[in-house]
CHARMM internal coordinates of N, CA and C (Angstrom, degrees):
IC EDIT
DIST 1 N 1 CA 1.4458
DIST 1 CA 1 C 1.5240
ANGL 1 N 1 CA 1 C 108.01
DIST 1 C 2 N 1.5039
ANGL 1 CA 1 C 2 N 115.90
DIHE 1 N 1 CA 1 C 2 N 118.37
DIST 2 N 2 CA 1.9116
ANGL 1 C 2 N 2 CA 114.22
DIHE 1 CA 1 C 2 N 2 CA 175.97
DIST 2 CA 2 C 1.2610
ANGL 2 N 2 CA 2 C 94.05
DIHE 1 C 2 N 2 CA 2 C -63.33
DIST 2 C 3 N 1.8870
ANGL 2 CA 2 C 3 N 94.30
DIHE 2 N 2 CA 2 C 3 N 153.81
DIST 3 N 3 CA 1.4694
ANGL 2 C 3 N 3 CA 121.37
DIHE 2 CA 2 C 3 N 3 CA -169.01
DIST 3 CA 3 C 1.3722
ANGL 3 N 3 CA 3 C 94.50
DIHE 2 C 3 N 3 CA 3 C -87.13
DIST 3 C 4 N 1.6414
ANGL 3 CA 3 C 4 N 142.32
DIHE 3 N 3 CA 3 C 4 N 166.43
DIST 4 N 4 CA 1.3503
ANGL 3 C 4 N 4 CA 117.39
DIHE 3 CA 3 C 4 N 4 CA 157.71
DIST 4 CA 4 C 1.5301
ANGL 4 N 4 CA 4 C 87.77
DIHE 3 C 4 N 4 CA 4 C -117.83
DIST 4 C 5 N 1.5853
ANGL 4 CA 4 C 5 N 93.49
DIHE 4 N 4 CA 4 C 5 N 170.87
DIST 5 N 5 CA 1.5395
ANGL 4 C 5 N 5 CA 131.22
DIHE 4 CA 4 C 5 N 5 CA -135.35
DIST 5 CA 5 C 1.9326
ANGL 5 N 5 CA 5 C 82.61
DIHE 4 C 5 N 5 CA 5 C -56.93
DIST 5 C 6 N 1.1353
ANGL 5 CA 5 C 6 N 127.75
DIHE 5 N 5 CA 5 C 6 N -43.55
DIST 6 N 6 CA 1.6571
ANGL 5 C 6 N 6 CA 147.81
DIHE 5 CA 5 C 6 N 6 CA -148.16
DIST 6 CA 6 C 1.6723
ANGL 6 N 6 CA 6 C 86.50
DIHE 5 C 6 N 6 CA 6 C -88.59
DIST 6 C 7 N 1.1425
ANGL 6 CA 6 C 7 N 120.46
DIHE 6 N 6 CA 6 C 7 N -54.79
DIST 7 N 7 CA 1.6675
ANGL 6 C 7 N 7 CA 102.64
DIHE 6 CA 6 C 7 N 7 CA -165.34
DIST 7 CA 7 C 1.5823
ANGL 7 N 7 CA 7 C 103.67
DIHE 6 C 7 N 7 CA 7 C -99.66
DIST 7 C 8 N 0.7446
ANGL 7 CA 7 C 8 N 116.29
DIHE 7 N 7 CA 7 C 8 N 20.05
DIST 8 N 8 CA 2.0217
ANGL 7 C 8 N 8 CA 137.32
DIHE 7 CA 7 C 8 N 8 CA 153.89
DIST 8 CA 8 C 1.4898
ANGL 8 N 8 CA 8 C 114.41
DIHE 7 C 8 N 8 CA 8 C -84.75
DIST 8 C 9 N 1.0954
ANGL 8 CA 8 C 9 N 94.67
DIHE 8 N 8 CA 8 C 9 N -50.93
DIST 9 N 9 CA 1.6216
ANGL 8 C 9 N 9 CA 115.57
DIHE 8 CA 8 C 9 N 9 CA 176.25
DIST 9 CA 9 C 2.1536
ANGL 9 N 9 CA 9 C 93.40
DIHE 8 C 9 N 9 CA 9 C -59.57
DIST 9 C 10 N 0.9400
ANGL 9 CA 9 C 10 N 98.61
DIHE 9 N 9 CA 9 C 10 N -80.51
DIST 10 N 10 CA 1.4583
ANGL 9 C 10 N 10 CA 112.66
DIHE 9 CA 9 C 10 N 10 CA 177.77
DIST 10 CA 10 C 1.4833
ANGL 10 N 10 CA 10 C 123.94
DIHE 9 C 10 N 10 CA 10 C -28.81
DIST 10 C 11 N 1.3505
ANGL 10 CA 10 C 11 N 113.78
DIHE 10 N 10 CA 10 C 11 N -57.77
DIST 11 N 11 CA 1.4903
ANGL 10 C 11 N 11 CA 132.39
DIHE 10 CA 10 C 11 N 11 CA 171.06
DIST 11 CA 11 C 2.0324
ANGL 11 N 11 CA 11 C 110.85
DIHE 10 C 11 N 11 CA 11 C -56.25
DIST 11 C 12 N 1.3256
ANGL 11 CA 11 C 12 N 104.12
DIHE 11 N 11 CA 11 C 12 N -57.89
DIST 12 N 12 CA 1.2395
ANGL 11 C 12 N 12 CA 113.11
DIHE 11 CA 11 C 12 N 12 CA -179.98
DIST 12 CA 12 C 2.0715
ANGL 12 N 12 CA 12 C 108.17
DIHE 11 C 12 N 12 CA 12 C -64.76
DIST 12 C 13 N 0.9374
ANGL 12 CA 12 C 13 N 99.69
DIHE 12 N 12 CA 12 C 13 N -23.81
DIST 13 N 13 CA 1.5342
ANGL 12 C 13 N 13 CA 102.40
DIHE 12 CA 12 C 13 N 13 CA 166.96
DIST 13 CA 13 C 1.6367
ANGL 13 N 13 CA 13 C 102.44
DIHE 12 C 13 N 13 CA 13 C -78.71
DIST 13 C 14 N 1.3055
ANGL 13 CA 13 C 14 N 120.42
DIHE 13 N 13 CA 13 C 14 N -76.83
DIST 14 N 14 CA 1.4386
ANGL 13 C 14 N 14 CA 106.27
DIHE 13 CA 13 C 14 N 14 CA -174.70
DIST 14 CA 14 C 1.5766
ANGL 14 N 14 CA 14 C 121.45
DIHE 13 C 14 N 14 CA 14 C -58.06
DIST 14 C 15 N 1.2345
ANGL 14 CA 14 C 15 N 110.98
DIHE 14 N 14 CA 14 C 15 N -6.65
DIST 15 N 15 CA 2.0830
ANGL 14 C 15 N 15 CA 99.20
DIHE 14 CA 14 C 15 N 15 CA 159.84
DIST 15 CA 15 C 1.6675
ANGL 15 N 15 CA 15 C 114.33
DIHE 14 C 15 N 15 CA 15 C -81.65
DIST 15 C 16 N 1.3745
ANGL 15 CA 15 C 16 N 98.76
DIHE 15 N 15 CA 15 C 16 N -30.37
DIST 16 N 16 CA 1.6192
ANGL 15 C 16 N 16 CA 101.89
DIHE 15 CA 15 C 16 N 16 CA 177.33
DIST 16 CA 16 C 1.9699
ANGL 16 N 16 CA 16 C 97.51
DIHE 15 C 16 N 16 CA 16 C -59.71
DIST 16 C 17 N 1.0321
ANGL 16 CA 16 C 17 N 94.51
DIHE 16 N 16 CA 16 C 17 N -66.32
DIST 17 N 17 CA 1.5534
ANGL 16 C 17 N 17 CA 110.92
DIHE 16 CA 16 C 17 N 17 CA -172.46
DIST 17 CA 17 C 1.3224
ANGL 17 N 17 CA 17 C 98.83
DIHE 16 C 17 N 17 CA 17 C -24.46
DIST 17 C 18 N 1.3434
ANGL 17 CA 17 C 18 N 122.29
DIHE 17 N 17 CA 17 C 18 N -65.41
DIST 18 N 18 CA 2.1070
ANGL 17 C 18 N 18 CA 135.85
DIHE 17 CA 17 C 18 N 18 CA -168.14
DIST 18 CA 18 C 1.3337
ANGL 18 N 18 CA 18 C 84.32
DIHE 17 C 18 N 18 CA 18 C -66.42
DIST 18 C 19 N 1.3307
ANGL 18 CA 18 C 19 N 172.94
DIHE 18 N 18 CA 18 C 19 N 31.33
DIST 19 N 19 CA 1.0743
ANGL 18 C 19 N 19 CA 158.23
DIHE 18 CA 18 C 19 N 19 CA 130.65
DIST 19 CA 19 C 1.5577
ANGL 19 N 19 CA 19 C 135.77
DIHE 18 C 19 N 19 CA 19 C -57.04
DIST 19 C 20 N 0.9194
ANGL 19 CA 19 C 20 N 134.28
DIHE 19 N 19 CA 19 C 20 N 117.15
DIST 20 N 20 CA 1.6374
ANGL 19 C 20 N 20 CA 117.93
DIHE 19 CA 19 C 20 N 20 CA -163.72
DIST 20 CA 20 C 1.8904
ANGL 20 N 20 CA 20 C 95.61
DIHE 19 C 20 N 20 CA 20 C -65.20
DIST 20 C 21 N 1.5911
ANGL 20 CA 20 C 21 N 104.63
DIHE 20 N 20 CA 20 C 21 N 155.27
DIST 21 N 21 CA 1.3924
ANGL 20 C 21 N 21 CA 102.89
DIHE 20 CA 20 C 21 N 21 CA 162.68
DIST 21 CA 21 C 1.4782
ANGL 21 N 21 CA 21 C 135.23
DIHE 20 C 21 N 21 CA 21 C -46.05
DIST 21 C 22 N 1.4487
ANGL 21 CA 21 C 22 N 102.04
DIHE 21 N 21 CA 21 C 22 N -22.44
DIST 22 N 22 CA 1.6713
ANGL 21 C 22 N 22 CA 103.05
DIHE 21 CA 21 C 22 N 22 CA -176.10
DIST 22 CA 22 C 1.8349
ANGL 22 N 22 CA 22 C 121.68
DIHE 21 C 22 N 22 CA 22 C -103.60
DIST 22 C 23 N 1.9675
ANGL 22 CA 22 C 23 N 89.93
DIHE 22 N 22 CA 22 C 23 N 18.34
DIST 23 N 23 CA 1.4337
ANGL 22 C 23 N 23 CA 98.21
DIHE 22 CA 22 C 23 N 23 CA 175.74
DIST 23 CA 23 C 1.6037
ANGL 23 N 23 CA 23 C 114.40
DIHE 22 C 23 N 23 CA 23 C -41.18
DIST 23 C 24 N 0.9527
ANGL 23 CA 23 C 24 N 117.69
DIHE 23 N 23 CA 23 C 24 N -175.40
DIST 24 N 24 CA 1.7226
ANGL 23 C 24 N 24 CA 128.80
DIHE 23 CA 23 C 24 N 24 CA 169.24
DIST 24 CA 24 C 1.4596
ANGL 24 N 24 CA 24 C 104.46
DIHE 23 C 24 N 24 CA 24 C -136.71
DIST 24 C 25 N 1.3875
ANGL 24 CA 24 C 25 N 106.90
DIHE 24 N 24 CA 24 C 25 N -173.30
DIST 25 N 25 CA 1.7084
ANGL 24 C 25 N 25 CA 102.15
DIHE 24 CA 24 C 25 N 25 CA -178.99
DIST 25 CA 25 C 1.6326
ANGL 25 N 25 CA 25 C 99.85
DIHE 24 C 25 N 25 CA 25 C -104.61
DIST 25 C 26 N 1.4350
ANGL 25 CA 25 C 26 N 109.55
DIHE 25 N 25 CA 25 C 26 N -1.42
DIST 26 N 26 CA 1.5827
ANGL 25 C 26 N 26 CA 103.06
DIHE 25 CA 25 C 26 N 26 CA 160.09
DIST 26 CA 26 C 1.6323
ANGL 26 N 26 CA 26 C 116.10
DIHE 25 C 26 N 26 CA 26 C -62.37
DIST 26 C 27 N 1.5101
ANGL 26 CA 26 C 27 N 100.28
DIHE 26 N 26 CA 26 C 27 N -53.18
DIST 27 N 27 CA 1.9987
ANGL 26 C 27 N 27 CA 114.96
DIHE 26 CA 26 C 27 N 27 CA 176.09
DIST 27 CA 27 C 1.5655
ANGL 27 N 27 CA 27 C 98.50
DIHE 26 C 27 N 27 CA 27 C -43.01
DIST 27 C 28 N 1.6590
ANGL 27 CA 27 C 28 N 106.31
DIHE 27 N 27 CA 27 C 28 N -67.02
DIST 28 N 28 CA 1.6009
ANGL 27 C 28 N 28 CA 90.85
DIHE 27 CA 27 C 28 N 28 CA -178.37
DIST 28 CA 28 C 1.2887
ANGL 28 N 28 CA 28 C 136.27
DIHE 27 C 28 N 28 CA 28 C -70.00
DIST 28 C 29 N 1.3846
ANGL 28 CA 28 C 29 N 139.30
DIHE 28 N 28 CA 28 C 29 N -3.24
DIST 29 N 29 CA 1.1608
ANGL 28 C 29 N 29 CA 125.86
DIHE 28 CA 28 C 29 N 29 CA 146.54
DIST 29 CA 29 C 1.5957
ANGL 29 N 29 CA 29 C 133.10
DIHE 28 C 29 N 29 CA 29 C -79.81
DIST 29 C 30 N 1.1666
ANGL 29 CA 29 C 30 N 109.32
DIHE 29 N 29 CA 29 C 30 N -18.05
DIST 30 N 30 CA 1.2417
ANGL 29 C 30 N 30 CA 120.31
DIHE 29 CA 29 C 30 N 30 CA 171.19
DIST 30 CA 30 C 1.7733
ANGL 30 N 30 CA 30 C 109.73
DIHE 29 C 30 N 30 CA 30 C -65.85
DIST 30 C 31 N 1.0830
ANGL 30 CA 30 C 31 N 113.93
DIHE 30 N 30 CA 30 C 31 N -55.92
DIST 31 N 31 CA 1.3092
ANGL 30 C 31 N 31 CA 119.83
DIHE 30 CA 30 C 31 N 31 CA 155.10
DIST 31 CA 31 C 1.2283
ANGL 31 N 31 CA 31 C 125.68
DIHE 30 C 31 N 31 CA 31 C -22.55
DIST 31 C 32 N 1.5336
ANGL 31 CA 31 C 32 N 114.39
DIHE 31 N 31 CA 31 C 32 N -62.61
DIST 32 N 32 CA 1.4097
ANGL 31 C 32 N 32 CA 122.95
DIHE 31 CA 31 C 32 N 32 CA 169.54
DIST 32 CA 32 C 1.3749
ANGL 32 N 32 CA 32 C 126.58
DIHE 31 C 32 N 32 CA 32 C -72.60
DIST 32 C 33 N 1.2082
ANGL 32 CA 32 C 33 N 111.11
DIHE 32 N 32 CA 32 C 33 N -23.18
DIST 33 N 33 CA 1.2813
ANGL 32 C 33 N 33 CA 102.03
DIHE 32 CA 32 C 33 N 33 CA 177.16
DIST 33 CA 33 C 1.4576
ANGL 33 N 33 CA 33 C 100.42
DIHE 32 C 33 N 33 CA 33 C -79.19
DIST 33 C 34 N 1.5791
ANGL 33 CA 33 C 34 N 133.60
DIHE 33 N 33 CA 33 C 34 N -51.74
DIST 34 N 34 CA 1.3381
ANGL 33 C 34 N 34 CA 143.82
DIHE 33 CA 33 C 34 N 34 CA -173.73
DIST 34 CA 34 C 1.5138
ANGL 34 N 34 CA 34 C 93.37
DIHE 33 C 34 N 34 CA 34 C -45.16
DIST 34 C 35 N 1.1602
ANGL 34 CA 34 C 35 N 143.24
DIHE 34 N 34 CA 34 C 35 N -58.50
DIST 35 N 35 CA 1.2844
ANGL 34 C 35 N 35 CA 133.65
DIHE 34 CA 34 C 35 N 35 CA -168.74
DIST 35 CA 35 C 1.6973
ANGL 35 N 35 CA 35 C 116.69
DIHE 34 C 35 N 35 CA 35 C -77.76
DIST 35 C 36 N 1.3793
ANGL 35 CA 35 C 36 N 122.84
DIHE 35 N 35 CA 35 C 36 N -18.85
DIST 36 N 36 CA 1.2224
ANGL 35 C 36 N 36 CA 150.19
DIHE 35 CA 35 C 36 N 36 CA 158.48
DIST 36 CA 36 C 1.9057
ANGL 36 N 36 CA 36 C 97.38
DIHE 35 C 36 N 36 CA 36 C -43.48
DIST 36 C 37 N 1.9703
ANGL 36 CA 36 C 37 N 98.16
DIHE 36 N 36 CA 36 C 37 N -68.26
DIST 37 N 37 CA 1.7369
ANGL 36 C 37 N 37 CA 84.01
DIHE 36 CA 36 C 37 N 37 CA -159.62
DIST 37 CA 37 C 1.3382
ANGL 37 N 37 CA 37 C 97.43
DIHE 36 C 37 N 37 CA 37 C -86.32
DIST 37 C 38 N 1.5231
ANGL 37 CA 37 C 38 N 125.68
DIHE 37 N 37 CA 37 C 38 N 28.09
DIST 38 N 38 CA 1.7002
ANGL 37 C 38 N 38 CA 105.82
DIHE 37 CA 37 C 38 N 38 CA 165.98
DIST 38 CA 38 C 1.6100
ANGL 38 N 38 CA 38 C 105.84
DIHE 37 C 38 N 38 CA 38 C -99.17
DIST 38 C 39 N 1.4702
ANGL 38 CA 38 C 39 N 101.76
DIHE 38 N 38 CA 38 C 39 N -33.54
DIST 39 N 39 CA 1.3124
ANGL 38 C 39 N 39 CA 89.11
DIHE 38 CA 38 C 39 N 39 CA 173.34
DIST 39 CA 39 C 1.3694
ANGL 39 N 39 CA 39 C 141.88
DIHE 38 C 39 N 39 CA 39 C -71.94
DIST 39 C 40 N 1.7358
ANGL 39 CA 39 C 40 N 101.32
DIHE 39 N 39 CA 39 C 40 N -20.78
DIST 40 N 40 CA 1.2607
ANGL 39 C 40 N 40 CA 121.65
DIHE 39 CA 39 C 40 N 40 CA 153.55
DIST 40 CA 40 C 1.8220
ANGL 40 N 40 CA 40 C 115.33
DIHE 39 C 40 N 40 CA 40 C -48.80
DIST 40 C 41 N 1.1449
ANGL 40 CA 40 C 41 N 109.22
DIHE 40 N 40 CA 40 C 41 N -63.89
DIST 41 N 41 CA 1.6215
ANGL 40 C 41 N 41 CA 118.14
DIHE 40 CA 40 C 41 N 41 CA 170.69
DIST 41 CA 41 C 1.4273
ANGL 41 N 41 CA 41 C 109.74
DIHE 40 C 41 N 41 CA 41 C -41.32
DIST 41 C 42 N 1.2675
ANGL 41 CA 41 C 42 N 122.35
DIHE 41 N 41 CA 41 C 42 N -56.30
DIST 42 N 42 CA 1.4858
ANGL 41 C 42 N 42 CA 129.58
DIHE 41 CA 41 C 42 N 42 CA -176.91
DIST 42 CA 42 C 1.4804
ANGL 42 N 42 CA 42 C 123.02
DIHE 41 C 42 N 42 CA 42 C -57.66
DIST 42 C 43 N 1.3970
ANGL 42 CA 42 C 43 N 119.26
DIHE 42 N 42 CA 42 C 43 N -31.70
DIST 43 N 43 CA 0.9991
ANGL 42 C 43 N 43 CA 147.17
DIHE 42 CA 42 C 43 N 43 CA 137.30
DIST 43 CA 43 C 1.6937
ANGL 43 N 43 CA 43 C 140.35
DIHE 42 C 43 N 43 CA 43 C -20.07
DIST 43 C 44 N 1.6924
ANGL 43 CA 43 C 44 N 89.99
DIHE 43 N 43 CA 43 C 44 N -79.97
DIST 44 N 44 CA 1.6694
ANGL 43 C 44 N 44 CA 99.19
DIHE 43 CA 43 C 44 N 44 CA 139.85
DIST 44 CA 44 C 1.2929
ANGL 44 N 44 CA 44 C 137.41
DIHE 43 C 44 N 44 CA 44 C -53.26
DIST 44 C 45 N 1.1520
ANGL 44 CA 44 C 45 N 135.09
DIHE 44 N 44 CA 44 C 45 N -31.22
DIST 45 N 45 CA 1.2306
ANGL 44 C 45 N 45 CA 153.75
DIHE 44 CA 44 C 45 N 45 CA 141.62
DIST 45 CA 45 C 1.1542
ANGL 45 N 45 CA 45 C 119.06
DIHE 44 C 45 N 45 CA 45 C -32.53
DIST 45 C 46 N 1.1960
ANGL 45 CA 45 C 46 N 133.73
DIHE 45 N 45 CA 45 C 46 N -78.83
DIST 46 N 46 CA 1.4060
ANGL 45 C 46 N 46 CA 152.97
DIHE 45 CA 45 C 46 N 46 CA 149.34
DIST 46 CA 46 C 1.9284
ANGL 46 N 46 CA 46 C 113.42
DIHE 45 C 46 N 46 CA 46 C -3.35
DIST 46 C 47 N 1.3786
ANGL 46 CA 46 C 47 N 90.11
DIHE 46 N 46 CA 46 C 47 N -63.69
DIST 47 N 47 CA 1.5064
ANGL 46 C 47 N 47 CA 115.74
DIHE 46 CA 46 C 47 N 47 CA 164.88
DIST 47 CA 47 C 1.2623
ANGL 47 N 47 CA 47 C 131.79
DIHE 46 C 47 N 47 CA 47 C -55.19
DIST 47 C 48 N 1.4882
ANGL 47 CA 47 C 48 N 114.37
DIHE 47 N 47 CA 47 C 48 N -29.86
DIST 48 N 48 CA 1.3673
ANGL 47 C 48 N 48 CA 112.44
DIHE 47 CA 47 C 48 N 48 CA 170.21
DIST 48 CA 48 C 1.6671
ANGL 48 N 48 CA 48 C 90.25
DIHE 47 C 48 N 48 CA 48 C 104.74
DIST 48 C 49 N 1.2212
ANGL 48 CA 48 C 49 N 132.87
DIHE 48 N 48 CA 48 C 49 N 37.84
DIST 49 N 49 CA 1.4992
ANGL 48 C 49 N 49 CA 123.48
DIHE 48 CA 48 C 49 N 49 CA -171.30
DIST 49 CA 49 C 1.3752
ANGL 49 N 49 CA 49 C 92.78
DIHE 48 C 49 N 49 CA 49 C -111.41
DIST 49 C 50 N 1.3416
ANGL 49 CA 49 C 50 N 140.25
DIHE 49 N 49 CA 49 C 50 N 86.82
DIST 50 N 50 CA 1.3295
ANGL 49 C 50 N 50 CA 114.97
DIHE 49 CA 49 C 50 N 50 CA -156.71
DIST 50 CA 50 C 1.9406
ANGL 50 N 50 CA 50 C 97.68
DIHE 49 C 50 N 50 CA 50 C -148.93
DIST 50 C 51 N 1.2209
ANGL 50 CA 50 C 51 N 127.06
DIHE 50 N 50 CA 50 C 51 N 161.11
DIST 51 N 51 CA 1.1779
ANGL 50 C 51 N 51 CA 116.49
DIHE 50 CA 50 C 51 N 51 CA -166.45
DIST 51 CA 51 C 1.5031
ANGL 51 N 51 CA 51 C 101.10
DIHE 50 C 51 N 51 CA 51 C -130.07
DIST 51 C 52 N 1.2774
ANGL 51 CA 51 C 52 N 162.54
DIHE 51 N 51 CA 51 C 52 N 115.39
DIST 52 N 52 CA 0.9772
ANGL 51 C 52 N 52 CA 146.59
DIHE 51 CA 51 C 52 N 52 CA 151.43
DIST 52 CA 52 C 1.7485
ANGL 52 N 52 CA 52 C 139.23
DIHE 51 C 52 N 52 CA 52 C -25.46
DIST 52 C 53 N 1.2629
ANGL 52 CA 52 C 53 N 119.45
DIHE 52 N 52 CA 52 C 53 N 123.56
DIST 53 N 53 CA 1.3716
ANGL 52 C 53 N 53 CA 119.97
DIHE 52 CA 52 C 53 N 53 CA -147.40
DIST 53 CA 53 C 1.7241
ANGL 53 N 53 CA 53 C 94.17
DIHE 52 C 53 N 53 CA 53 C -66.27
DIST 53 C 54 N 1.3266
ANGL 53 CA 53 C 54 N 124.84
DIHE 53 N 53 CA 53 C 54 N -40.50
DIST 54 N 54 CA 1.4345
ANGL 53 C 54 N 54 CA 128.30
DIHE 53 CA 53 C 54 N 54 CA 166.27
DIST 54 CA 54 C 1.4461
ANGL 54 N 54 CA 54 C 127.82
DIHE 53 C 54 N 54 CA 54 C -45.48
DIST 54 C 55 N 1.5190
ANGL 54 CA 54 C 55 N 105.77
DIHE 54 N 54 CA 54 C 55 N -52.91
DIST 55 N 55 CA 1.7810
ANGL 54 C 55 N 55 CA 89.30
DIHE 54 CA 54 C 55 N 55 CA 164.71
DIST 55 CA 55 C 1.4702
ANGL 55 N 55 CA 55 C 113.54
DIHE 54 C 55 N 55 CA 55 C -88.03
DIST 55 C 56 N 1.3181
ANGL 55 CA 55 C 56 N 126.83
DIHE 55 N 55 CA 55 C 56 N 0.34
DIST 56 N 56 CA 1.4692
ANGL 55 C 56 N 56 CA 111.07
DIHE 55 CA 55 C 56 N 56 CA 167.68
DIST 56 CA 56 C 2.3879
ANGL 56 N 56 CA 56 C 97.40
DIHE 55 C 56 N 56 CA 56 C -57.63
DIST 56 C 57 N 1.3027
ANGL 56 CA 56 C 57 N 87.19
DIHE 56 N 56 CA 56 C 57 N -82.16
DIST 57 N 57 CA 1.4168
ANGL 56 C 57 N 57 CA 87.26
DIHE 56 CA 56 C 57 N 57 CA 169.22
DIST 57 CA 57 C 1.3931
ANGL 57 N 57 CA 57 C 144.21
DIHE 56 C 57 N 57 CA 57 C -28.93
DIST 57 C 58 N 1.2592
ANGL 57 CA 57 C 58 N 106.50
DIHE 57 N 57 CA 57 C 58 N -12.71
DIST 58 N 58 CA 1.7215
ANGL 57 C 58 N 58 CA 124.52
DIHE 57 CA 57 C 58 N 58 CA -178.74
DIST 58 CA 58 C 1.7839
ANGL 58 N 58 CA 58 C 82.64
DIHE 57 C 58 N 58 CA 58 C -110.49
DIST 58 C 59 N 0.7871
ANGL 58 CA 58 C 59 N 109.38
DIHE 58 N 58 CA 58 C 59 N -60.51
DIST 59 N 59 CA 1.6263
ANGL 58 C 59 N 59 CA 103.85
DIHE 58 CA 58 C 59 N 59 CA 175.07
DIST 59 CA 59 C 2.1248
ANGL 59 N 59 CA 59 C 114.57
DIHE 58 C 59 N 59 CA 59 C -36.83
DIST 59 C 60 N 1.3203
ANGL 59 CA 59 C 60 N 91.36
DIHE 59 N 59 CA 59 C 60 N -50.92
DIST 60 N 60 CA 1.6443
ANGL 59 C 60 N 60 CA 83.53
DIHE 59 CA 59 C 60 N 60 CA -155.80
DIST 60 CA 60 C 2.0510
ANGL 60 N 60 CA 60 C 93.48
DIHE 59 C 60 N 60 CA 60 C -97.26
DIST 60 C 61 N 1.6688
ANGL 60 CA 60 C 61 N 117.87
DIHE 60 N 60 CA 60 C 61 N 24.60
DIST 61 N 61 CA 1.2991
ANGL 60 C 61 N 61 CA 117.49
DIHE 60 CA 60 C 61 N 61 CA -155.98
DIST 61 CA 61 C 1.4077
ANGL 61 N 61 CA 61 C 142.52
DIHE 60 C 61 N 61 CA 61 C 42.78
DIST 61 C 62 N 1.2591
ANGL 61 CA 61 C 62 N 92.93
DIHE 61 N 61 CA 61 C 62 N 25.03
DIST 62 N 62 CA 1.6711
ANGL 61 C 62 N 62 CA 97.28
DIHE 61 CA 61 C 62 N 62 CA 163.46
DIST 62 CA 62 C 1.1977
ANGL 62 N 62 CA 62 C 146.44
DIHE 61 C 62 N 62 CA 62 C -101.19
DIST 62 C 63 N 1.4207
ANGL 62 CA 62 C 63 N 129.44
DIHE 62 N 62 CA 62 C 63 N 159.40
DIST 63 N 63 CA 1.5712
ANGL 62 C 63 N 63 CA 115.72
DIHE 62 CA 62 C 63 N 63 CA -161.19
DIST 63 CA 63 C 1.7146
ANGL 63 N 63 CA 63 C 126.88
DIHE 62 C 63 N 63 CA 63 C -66.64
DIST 63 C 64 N 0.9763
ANGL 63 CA 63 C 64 N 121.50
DIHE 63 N 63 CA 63 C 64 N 133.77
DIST 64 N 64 CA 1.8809
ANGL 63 C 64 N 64 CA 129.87
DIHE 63 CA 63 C 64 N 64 CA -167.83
DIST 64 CA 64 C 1.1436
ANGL 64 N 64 CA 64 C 88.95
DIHE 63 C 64 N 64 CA 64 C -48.30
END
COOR INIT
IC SEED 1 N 1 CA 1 C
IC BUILD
């Protein structure tokens, strides 16, 4: 579901907000991006982009 422009605005304020005072602007982008690829993930998900945990494992040879 797109964010709109106002509750983007909103969200990116309350991760700054949970930040300790002595964040850096390394903490805050890392932040954003980390919350960036879940929603990205969540997304895919959503969609039906999804892989089964069995052939991942038959994929990478590991036991069922």
């Amino acid at each position: 579901m797109p964010t709109t422009d106002s509750a983007l605005k909103q969200q990116a304020h309350a991760l700054i907000d949970h930040l300790p005072d002595t964040a850096t602007w390394d903490d805050v982008v890392y932040e954003m991006a980390v919350r960036r690829s879940i929603e990205r993930g969540l997304a895919d998900a959503d969609a039906g982009h999804l892989t089964d945990v069995k052939a991942v494992r038959r994929e990478f040879g590991l036991p069922e």
